[in-house]
LODRENVO-51693 format. One record per residue (C-alpha): residue number from 1; residue in one letter; x, y, z. Coordinates in steps of 0.1 Angstrom, whole numbers, plus 5000, padded with zeros to 4 digits. Layout:
// LODRENVO-51693
+-----+------+------+------+------+
: pos : code :    x :    y :    z :
+-----+------+------+------+------+
: NUM :    a :    X :    Y :    Z :
...
+-----+------+------+------+------+
//
This chain:
// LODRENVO-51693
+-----+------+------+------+------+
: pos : code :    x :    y :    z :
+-----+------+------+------+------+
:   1 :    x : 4061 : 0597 : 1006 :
:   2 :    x : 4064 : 0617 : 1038 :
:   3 :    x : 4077 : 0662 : 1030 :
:   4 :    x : 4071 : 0652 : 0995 :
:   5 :    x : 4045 : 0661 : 0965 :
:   6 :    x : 4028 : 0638 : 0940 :
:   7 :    x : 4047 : 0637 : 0905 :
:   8 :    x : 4081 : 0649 : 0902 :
:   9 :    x : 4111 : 0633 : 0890 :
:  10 :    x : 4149 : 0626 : 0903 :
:  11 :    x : 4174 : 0641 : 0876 :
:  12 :    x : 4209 : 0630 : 0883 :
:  13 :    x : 4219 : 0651 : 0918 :
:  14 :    x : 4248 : 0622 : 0935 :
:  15 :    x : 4264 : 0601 : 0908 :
:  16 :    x : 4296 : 0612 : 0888 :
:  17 :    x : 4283 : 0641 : 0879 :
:  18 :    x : 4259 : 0668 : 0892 :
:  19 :    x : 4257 : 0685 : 0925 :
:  20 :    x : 4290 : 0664 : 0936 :
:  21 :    x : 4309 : 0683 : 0917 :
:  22 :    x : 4307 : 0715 : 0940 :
:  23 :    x : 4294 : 0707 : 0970 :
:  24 :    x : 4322 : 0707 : 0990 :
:  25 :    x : 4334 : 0734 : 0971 :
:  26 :    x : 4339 : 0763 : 0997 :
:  27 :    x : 4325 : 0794 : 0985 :
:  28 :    x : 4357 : 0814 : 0969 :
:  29 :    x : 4355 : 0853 : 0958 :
:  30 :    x : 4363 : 0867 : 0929 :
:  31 :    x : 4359 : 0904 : 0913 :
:  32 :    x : 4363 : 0911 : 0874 :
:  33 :    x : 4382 : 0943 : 0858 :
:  34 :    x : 4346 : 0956 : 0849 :
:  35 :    x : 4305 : 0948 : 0853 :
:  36 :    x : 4277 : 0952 : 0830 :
:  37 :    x : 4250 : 0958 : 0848 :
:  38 :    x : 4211 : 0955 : 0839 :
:  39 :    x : 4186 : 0978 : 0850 :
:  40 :    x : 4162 : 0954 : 0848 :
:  41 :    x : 4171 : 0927 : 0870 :
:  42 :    x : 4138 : 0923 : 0892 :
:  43 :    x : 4100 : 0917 : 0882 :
:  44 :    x : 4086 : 0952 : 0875 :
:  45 :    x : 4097 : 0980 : 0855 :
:  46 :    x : 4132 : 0983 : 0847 :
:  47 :    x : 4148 : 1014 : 0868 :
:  48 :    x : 4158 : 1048 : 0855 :
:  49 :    x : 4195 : 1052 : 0850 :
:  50 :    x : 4206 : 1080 : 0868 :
:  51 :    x : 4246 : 1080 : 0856 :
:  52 :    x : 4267 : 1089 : 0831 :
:  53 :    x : 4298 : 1080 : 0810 :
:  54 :    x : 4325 : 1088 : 0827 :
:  55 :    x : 4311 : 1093 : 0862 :
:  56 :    x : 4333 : 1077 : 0892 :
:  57 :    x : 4310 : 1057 : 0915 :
:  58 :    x : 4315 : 1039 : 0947 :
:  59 :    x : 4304 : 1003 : 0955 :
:  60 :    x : 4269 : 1005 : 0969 :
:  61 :    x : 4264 : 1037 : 0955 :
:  62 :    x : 4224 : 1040 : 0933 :
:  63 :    x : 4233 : 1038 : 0898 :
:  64 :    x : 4192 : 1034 : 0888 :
:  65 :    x : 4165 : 1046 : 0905 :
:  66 :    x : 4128 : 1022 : 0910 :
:  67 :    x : 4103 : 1031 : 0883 :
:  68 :    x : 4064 : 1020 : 0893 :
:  69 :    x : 4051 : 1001 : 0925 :
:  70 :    x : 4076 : 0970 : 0919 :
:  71 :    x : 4104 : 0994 : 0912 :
:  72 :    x : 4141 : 0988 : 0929 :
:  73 :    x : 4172 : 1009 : 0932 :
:  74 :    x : 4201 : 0993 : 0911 :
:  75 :    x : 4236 : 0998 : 0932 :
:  76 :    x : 4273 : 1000 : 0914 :
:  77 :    x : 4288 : 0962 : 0924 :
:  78 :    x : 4322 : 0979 : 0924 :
:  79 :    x : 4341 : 1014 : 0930 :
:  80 :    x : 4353 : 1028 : 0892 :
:  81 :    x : 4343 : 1048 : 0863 :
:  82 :    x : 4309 : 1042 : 0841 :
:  83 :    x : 4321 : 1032 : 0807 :
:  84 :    x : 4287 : 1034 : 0790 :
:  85 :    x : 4251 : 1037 : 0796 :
:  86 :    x : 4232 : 1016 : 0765 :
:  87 :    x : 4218 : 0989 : 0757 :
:  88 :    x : 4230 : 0950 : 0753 :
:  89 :    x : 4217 : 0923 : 0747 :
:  90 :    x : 4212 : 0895 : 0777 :
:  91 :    x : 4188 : 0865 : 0784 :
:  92 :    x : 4156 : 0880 : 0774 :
:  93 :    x : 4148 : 0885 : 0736 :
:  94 :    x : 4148 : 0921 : 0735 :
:  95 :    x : 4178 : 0941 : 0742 :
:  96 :    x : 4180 : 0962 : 0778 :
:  97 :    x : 4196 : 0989 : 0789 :
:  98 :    x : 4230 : 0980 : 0807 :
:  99 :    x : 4257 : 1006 : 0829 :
: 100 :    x : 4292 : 0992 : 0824 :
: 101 :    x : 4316 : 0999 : 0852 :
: 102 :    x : 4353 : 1004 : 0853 :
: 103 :    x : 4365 : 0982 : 0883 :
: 104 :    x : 4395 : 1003 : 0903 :
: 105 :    x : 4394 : 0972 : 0929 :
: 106 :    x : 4398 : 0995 : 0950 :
: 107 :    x : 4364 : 0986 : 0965 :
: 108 :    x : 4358 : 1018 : 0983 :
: 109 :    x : 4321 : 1020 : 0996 :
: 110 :    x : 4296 : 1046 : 0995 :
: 111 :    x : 4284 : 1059 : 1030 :
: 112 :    x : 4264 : 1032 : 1047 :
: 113 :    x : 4237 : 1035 : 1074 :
: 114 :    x : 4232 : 1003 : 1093 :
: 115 :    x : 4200 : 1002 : 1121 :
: 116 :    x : 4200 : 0983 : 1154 :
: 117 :    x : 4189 : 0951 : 1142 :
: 118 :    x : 4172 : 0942 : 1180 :
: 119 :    x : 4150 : 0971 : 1176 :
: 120 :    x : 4143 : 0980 : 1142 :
: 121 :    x : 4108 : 0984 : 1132 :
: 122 :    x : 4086 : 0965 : 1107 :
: 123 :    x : 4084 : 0997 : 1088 :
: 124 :    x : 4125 : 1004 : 1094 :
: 125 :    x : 4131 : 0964 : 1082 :
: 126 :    x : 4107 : 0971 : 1050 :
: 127 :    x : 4121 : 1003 : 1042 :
: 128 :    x : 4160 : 0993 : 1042 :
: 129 :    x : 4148 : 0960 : 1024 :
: 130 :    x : 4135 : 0982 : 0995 :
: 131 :    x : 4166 : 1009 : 0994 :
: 132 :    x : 4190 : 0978 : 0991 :
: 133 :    x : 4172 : 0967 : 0958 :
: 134 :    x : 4165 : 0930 : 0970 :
: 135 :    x : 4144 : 0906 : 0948 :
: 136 :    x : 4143 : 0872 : 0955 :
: 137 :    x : 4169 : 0852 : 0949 :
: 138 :    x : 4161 : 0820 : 0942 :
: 139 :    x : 4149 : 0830 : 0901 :
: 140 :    x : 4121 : 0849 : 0903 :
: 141 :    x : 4136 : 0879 : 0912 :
: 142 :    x : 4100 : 0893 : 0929 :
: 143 :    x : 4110 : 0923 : 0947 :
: 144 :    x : 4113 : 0913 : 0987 :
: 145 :    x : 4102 : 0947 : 1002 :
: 146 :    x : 4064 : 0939 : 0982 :
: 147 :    x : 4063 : 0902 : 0998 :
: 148 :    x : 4071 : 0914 : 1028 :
: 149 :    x : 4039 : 0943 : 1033 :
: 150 :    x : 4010 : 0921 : 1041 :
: 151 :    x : 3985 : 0939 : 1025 :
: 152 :    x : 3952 : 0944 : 1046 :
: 153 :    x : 3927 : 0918 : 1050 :
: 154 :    x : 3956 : 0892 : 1044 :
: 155 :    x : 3971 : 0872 : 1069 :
: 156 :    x : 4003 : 0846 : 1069 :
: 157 :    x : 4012 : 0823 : 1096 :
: 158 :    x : 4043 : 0808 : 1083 :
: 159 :    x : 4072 : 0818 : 1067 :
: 160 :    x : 4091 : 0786 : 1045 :
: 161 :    x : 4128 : 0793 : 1038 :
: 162 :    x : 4131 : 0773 : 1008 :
: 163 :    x : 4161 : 0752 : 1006 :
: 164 :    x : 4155 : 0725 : 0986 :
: 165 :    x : 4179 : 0737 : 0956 :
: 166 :    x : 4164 : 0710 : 0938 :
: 167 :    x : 4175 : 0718 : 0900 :
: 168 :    x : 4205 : 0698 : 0893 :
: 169 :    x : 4242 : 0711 : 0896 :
: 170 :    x : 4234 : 0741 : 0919 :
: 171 :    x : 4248 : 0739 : 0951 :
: 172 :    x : 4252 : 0779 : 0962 :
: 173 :    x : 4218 : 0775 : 0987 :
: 174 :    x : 4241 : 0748 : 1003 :
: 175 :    x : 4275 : 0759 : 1007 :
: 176 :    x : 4250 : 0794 : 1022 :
: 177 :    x : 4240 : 0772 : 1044 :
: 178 :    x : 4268 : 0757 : 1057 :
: 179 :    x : 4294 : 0792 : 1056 :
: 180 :    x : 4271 : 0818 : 1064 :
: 181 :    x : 4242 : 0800 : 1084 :
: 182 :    x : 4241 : 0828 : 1113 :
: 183 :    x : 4235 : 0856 : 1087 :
: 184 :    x : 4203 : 0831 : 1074 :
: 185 :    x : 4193 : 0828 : 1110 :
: 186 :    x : 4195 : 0870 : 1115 :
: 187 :    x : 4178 : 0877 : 1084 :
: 188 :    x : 4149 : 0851 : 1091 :
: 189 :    x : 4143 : 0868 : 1124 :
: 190 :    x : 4140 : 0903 : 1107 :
: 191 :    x : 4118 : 0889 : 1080 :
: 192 :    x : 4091 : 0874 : 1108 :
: 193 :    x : 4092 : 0907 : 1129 :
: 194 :    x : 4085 : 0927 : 1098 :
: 195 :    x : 4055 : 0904 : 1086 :
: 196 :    x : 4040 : 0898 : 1120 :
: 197 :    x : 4046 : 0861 : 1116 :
: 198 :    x : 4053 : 0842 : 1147 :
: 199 :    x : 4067 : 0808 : 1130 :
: 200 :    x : 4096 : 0798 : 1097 :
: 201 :    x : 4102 : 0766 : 1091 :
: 202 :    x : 4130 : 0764 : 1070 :
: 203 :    x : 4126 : 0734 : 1039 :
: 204 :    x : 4161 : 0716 : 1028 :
: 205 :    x : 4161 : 0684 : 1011 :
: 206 :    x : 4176 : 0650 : 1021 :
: 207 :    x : 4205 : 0647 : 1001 :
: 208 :    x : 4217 : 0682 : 1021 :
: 209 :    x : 4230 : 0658 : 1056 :
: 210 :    x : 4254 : 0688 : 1063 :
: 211 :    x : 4229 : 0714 : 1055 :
: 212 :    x : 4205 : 0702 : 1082 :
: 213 :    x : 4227 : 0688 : 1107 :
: 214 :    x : 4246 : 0728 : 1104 :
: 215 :    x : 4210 : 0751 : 1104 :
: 216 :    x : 4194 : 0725 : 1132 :
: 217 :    x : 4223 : 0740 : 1151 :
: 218 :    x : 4217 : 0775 : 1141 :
: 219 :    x : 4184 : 0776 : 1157 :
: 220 :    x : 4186 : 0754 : 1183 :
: 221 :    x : 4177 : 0783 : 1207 :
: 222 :    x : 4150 : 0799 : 1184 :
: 223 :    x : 4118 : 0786 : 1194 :
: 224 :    x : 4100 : 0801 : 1163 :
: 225 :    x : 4123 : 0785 : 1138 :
: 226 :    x : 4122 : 0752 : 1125 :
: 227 :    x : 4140 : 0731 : 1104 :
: 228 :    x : 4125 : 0699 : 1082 :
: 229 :    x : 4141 : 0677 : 1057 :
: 230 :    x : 4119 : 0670 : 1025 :
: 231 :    x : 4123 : 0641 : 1002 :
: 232 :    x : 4152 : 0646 : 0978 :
: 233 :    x : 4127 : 0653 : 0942 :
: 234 :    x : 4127 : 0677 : 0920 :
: 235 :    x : 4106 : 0704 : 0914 :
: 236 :    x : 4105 : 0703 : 0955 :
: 237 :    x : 4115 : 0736 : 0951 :
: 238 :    x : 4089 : 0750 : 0934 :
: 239 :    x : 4063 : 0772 : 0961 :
: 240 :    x : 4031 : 0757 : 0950 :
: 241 :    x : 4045 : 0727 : 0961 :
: 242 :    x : 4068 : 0741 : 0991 :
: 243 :    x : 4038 : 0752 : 1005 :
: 244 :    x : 4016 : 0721 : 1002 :
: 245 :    x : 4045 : 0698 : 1017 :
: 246 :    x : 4048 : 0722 : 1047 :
: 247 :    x : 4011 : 0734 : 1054 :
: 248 :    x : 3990 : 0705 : 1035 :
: 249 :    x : 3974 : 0734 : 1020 :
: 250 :    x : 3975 : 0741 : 0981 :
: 251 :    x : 3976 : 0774 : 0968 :
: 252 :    x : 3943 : 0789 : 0949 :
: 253 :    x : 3946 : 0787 : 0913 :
: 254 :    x : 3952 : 0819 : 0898 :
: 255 :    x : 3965 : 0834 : 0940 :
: 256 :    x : 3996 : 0841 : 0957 :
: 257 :    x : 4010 : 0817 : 0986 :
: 258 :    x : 3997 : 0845 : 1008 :
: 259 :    x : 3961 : 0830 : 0999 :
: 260 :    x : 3973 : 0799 : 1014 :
: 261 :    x : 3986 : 0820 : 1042 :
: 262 :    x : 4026 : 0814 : 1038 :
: 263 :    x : 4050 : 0836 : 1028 :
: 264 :    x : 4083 : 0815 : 1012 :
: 265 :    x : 4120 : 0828 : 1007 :
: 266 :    x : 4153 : 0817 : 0993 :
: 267 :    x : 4181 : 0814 : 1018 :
: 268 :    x : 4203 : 0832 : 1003 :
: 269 :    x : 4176 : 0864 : 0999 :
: 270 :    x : 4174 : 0860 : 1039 :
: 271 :    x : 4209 : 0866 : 1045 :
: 272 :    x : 4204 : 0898 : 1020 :
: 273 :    x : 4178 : 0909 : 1042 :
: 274 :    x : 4200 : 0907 : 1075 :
: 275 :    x : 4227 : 0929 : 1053 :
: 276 :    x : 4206 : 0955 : 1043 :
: 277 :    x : 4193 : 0961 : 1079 :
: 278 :    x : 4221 : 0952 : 1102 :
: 279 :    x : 4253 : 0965 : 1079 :
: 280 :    x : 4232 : 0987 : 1055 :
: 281 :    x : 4246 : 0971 : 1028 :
: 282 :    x : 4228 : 0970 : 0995 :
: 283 :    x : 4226 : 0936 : 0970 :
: 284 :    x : 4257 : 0941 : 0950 :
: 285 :    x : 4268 : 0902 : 0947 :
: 286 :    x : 4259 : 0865 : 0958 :
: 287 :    x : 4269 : 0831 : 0954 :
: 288 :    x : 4268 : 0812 : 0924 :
: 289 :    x : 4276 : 0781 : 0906 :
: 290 :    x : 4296 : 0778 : 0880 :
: 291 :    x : 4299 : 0742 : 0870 :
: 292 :    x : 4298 : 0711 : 0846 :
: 293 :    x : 4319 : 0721 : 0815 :
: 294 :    x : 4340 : 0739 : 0832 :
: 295 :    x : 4382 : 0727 : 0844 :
: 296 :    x : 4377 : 0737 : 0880 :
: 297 :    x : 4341 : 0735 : 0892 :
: 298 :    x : 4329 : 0759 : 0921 :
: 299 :    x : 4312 : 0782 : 0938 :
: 300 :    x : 4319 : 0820 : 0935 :
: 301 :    x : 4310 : 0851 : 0955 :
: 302 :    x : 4309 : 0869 : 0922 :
: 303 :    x : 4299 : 0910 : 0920 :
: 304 :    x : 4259 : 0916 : 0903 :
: 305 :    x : 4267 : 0923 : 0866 :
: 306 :    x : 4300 : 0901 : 0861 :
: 307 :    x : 4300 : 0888 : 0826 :
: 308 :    x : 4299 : 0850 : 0819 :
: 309 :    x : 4335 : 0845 : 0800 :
: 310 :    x : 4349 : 0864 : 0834 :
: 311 :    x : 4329 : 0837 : 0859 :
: 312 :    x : 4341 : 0808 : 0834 :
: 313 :    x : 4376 : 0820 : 0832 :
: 314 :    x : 4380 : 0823 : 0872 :
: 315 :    x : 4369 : 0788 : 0872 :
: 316 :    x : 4399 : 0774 : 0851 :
: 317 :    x : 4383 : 0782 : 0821 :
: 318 :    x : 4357 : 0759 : 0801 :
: 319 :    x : 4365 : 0720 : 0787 :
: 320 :    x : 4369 : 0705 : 0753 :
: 321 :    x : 4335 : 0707 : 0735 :
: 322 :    x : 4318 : 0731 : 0755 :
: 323 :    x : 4285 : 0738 : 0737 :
: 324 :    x : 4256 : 0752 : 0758 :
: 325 :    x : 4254 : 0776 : 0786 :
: 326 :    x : 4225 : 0780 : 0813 :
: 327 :    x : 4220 : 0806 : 0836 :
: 328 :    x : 4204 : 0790 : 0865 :
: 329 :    x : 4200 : 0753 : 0861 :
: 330 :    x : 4195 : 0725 : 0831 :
: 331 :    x : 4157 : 0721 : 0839 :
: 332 :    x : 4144 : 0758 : 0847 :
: 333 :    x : 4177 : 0784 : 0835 :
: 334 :    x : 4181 : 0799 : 0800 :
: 335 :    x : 4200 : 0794 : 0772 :
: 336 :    x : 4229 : 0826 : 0773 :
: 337 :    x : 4233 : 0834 : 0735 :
: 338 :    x : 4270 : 0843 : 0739 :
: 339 :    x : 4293 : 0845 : 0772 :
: 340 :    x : 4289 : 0885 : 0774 :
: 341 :    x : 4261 : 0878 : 0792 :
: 342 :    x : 4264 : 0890 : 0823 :
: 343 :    x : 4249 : 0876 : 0860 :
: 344 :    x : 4220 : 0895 : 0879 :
: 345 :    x : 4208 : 0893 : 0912 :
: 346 :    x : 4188 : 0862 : 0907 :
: 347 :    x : 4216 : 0843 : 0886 :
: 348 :    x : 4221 : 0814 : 0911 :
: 349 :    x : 4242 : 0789 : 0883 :
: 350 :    x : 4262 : 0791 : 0853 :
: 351 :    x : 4261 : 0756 : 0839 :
: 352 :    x : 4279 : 0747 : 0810 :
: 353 :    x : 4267 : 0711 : 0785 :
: 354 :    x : 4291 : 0697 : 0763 :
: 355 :    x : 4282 : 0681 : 0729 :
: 356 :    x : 4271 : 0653 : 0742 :
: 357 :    x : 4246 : 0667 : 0769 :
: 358 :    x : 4237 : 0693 : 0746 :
: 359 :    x : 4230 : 0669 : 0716 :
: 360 :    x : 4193 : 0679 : 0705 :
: 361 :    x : 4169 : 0653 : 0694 :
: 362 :    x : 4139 : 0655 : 0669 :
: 363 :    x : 4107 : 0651 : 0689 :
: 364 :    x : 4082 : 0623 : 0676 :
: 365 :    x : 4043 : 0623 : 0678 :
: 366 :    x : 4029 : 0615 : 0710 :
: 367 :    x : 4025 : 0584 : 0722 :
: 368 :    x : 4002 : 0588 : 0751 :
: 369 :    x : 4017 : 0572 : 0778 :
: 370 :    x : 4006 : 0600 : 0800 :
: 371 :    x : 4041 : 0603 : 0817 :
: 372 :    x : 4039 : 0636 : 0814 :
: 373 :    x : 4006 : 0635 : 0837 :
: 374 :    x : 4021 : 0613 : 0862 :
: 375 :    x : 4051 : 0634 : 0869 :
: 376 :    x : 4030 : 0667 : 0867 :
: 377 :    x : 4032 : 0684 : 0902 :
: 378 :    x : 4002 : 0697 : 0900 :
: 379 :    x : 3982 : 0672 : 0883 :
: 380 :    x : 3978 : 0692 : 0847 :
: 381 :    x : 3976 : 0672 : 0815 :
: 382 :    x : 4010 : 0683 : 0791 :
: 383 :    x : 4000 : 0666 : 0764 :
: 384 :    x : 3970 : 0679 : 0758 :
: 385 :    x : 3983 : 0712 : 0765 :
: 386 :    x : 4008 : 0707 : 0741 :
: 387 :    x : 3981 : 0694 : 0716 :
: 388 :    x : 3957 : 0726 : 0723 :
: 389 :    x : 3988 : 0746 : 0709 :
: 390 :    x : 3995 : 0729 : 0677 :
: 391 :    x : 3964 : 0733 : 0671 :
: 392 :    x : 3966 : 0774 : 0677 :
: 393 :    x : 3936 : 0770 : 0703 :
: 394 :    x : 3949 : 0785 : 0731 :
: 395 :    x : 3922 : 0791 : 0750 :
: 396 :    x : 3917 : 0756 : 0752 :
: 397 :    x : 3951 : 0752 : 0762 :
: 398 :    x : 3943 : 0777 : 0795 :
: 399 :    x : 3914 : 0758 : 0799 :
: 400 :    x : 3933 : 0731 : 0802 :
: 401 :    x : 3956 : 0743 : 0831 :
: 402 :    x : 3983 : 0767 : 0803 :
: 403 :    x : 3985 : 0798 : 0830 :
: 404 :    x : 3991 : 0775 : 0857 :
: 405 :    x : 4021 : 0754 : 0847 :
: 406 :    x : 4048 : 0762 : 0870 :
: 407 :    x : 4074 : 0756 : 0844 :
: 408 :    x : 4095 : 0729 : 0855 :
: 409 :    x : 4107 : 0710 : 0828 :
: 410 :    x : 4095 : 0673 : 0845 :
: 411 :    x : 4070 : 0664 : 0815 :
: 412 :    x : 4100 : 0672 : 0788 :
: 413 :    x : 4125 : 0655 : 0808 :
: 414 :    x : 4107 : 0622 : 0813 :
: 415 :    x : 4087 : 0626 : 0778 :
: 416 :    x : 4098 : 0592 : 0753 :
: 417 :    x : 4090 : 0607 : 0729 :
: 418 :    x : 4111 : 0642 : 0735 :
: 419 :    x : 4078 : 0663 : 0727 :
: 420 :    x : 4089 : 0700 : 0739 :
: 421 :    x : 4064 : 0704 : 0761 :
: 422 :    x : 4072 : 0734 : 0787 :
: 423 :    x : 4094 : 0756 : 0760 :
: 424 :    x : 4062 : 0757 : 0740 :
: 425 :    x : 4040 : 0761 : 0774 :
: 426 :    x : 4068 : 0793 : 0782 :
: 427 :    x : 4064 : 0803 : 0743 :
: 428 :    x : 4029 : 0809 : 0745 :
: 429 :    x : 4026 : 0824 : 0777 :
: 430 :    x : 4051 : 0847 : 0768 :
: 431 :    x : 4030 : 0854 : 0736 :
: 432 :    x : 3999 : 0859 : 0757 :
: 433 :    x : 4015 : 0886 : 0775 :
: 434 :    x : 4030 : 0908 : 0749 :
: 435 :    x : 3996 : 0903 : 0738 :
: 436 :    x : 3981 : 0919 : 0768 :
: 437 :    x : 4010 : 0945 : 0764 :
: 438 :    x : 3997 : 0956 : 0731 :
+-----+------+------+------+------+
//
């Protein structure tokens, strides 16, 4: 049980199926005839457009400007006219405004102002961090310029690259890691000069071989850096339990991992970071998979705001009974209503079910195995939860652990009796806060 965290489970991630199917799919680029981009692609308030219909733009170029404390500029992902400024509907329930671009694939760049990455400052590093509009990019989307500005009185020691890619089919973290592992290394350095912290470790899962044997090598001359291999479980990914695998330490309920005196990153958000000081590029596309029900599984440098139909199509198009499609993965992504969705900054999968792994079941009553609580990460009690919530007592549900579920799906995947148990944790969380809205 050594790197690893009680609970958990081990969805399917090396037979037939799953990761296997794109993990030694090089990463391939691809550009569609137009974008759709959301303002609102990072936690915080959505930014202010600042275009119009018909206005030419040039990659990189703001297109949105931050509203509030969390705020982030929002940059064209390609060179062309604006089609429209309105608002379209996407992943969350409410329409959001969108700027759709005219692709000339002509790819011509706004003016960019790169820094000396040897000398830059902590306040330089920060600043460029923030102008290129990076949130993290592992799903959160929490904007990196506020994780990186240790407030005062707080104090990290370690930063944890988080590597694990632990939700099934996703395998953009690893091909990063294999392709592009000296950008990783050059953004990790920038991040631990802006934060003061003298130490990374960077976190990557067993069934990654390549992975490790590739960023061991990458920082084989960086004393700071370190790399260690975690047990292959899923949600190993998931920071309160990142954090206690790496430091012993468990986050406060209710705090940040700053409390527990770590700071964690995606891999792909580091290379971001070394891009936005070093080239002064802003966050205008990643990698992502697009895989399962799809004819040619793989991993696609794809421009922020490319529509889902445009992804699918690049990839040979999708299979015979195709039925669901998740942004991000099967455990922890979204259900995309239609395939004029269109990817964000955080969109690390497309994954696409067909009938059969799509088939929905009717949930029973509850038989009260307690699998749910065995496989709980952090040691809550679903069922109850769950139970609180038919009820309508939902304050017995918090009390019971509601606002600290990290949302991972492992009670409804291992449940017998197929009991929706996180969707209705989400649902009333969700509820909660437009609440507090209100």
């Amino acid at each position: 049980m050594r790197n690893t965290f009680r609970g958990g489970v081990h969805p399917l991630h090396h037979i037939g199926e799953g990761k296997p199917l794109t993990q030694a799919c090089p990463i391939r680029v691809y550009s569609a005839d137009t974008v759709v981009i959301p303002v609102g692609m990072h936690l915080g308030a959505p930014s202010a457009p600042c275009v119009a219909k018909g206005q030419r733009v040039k990659m990189g170029e703001v297109i949105a400007t931050p509203v509030g404390g969390f705020g982030l500029p929002v940059h064209a992902s390609v060179s062309g006219e604006v089609l429209f400024v309105e608002e379209r509907q996407m992943l969350r329930n409410r329409p959001e405004v969108c700027i759709g671009i005219q692709n000339d694939h002509l790819d011509e760049w706004v003016e960019l102002t790169p820094m000396n990455a040897q000398n830059a400052t902590p306040a330089e590093i920060i600043a460029a961090v923030k102008n290129a509009g990076i949130c993290g990019m592992g799903g959160a989307a929490f904007p990196t310029h506020v994780k990186m500005s240790i407030p005062e009185g707080k104090k990290a020691d370690v930063v944890i690259l988080n590597g694990a890619e632990c939700e099934p089919y996703l395998t953009a973290d690893h091909r990063m890691m294999l392709e592009q592992s000296e950008r990783i290394v050059e953004g990790i350095k920038l991040i631990l000069r802006a934060t003061g912290v003298s130490r990374a470790v960077l976190a990557i899962e067993t069934n990654k071989p390549d992975a490790i044997a590739r960023m061991r090598e990458a920082v084989s001359g960086e004393s700071a850096i370190s790399v260690l291999p975690l047990k292959t479980k899923y949600p190993q990914g998931s920071e309160k339990q990142l954090i206690h695998v790496v430091t012993g330490r468990e986050v406060p309920r209710g705090k940040l991992p700053l409390d527990a005196g770590a700071l964690v990153f995606n891999f792909s958000t580091a290379a971001a970071v070394y891009d936005a000081v070093a080239l002064g590029k802003p966050l205008v596309e990643r990698v992502t998979t697009v895989t399962c029900g799809v004819k040619e599984p793989s991993n696609l440098l794809l421009r922020v705001g490319t529509r889902y139909e445009d992804a699918i199509n690049a990839c040979g198009g999708l299979v015979e009974g195709a039925r669901k499609v998740f942004a991000g993965g099967p455990m922890t992504g979204l259900c995309a209503a239609d395939l004029n969705v269109t990817m964000t900054k955080a969109t690390n999968g497309i994954v696409v079910f067909d009938d059969q792994q799509a088939k929905e079941v009717e949930e029973s009553a509850c038989i009260r195995c307690a699998r749910c609580v065995h496989v709980c990460p952090i040691g809550l009690h679903p069922y109850l939860m769950r139970t609180d919530l038919d009820r309508r007592d939902t304050d017995s549900a918090k009390q019971h652990g509601l606002m600290d579920c990290v949302l991972c799906s492992a009670c409804s995947y291992i449940c017998p009796a197929r009991r929706y148990l996180s969707s209705s944790f989400k649902a009333a969380r969700e509820d909660l806060a437009a609440k507090a809205r209100r």
